[in-house]
C-alpha positions, 0 to 999 in steps of 0.5 A, spaced: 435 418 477 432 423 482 438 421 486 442 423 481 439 431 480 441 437 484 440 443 484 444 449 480 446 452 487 448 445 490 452 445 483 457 452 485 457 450 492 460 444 489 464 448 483 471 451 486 471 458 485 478 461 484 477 469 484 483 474 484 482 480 487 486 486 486 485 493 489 488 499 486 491 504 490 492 510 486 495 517 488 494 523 486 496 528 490 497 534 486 503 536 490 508 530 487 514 532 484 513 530 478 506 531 477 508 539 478 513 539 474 508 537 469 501 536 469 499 531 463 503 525 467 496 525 472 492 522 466 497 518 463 497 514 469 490 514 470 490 511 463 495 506 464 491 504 471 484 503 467 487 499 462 491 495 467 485 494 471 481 492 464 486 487 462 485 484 470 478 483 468 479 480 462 483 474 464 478 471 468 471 472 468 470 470 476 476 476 477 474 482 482 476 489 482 476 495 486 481 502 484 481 507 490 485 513 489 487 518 495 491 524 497 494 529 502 487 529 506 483 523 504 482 516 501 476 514 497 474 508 492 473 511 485 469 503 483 466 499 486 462 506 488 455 506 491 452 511 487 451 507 480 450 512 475 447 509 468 453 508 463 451 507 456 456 502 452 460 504 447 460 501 440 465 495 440 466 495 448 465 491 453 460 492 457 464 492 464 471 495 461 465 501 459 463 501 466 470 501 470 473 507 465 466 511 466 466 510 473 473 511 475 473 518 471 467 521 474 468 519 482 475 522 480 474 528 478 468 529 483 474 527 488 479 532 485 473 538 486 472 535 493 480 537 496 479 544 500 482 549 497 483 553 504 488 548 507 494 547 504 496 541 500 502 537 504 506 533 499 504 527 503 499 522 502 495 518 506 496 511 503 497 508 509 490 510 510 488 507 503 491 501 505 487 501 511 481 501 507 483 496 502 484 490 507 477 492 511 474 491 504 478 485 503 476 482 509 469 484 508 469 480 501 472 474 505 466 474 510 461 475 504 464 469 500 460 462 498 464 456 501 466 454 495 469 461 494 477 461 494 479 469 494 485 470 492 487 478 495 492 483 493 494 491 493 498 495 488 499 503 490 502 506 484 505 513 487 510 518 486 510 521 493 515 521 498 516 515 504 513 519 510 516 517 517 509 519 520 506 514 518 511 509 520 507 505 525 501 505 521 505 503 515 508 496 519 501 494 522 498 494 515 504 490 512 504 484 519 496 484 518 497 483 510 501 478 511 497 474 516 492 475 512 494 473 506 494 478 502 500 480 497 502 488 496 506 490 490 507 497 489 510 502 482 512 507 484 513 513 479 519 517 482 524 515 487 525 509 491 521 508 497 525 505 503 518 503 508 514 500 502 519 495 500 519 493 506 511 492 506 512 489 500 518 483 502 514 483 508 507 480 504 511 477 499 509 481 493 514 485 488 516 492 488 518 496 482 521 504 481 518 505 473 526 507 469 522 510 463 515 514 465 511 513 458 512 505 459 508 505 465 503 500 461 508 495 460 511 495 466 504 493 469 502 488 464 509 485 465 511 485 472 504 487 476 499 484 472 500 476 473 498 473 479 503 471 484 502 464 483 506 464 476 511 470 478 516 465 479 516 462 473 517 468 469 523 473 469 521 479 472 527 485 475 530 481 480 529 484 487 531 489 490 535 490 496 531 492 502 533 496 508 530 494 514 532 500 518 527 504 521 526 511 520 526 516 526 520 521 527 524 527 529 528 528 521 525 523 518 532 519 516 533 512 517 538 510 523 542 504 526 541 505 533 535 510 537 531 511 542 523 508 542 518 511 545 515 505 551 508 508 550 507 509 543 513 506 540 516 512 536 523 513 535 529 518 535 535 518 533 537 523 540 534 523 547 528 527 549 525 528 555 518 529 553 516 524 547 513 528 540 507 524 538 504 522 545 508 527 550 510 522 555 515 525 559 521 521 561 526 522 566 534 524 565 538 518 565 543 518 570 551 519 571 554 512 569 556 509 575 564 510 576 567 503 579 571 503 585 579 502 583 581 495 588 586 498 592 592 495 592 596 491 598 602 495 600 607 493 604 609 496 609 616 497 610 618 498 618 
């Protein structure tokens, strides 16, 4: 019978974890059109989010979370946190649903009264930046995971700022190394239509989606965010939308079909300029194209 007996942790490592990780990325940038316009719209999205984020939990006991919110000058997670402030449970709630919406709100609010108010605020958020941070805390948990562990990473930004052309590069190096490592990106996004996110999100495999009617906002996520990618296929979801590969040129910020690249830090222009305006290399003028020498024809000469 000896033989027979294991230990319980030689049991998990022989027991196959499936765990869905989903990290959040949430912009709250103030100076968003349709935040401006009105107010109460930031905290109806951080309702749906955090109810969003719950029913993830609630799924699958050995699901994981992170939510991370960010802005025209920073990036900061609201949960996990550090510092972990005792929560009290609420009556008739689960205990992790009461640390999730508790932590979220009080990190948020301190994030809120941290923005500078000398410096002005800039209708573009860093989300390339909050990213960033997402996939170094995924791979952070893929190092710390037990063998038996199969981690199941994805992101989901949900914003309503404009695309920026500044951020291009950086945008493009997060989609290449999200794909390489697995990790799908969807994106919700709130206002517009968002030409370099959909590119991230055809490029990893995930779903994107311009929410038609704000106050639906939950549905939509339950609907179409909320399942993991494994069962998308198998579900009628919006049928994907056409995406535009052109890139965006770093001088206006508007999407062309022939440019010039910077060969040092591959910017682009739609016109040519001596010196580069990200890295200031300066280029030499092109010269005069070469005119071809006409044949000379062969004349008879008549005597």
């Amino acid at each position: 019978m000896d033989a027979f007996r294991i230990t319980r942790c030689q049991f998990l490592l022989l027991t196959k974890i499936e765990t869905s990780l989903l990290v959040i990325v949430l912009d709250v940038n103030p100076m968003q059109r349709i935040v401006k316009q009105e107010t109460k719209i930031l905290s109806q999205c951080l309702d749906s989010t955090i109810v969003f984020a719950n029913a993830h939990l609630m799924q699958s006991s050995n699901n994981e979370l992170a939510i991370m919110a960010c802005h025209s000058h920073s990036a900061k997670f609201l949960y996990p946190c550090e510092n972990v402030v005792e929560i009290r449970q609420m009556d008739g709630q689960y205990e992790k649903f009461t640390m999730v919406e508790r932590m979220v709100r009080q990190q948020l609010q301190q994030v809120i009264n941290e923005i500078p108010m000398d410096v002005p605020l800039s209708t573009e958020s860093l989300i390339s930046g909050a990213l960033s941070m997402a996939l170094c805390y995924i791979a952070r948990l893929e190092r710390e995971k037990v063998p038996s562990q199969k981690l199941h990473p994805r992101i989901l930004v949900i914003t309503a700022s404009n695309d920026s052309a500044t951020q291009y590069m950086n945008y493009m190096n997060i989609f290449f190394t999200a794909q390489r490592m697995n990790v799908i990106l969807d994106v919700c996004s709130l206002d517009q239509e968002l030409t370099l996110l959909q590119q991230g999100c055809d490029i990893s495999g995930g779903n994107y989606l311009k929410v038609p009617q704000l106050p639906g906002l939950l549905q939509y996520l339950l609907w179409v965010f909320l399942p993991d990618p494994s069962v998308r296929s198998k579900l009628v979801l919006p049928p994907p939308v056409k995406v535009d590969y052109r890139a965006a040129c770093f001088c206006h910020q508007e999407l062309i079909d022939i440019g010039y690249v910077c060969s040092i830090c591959l910017s682009i222009f739609c016109k040519f300029s001596p010196i580069c305006t990200t890295c200031h290399t300066v280029f030499k003028m092109p010269g005069p194209m070469p005119m071809k020498k006409k044949k000379k024809k062969n004349v008879d000469l008549v005597h």
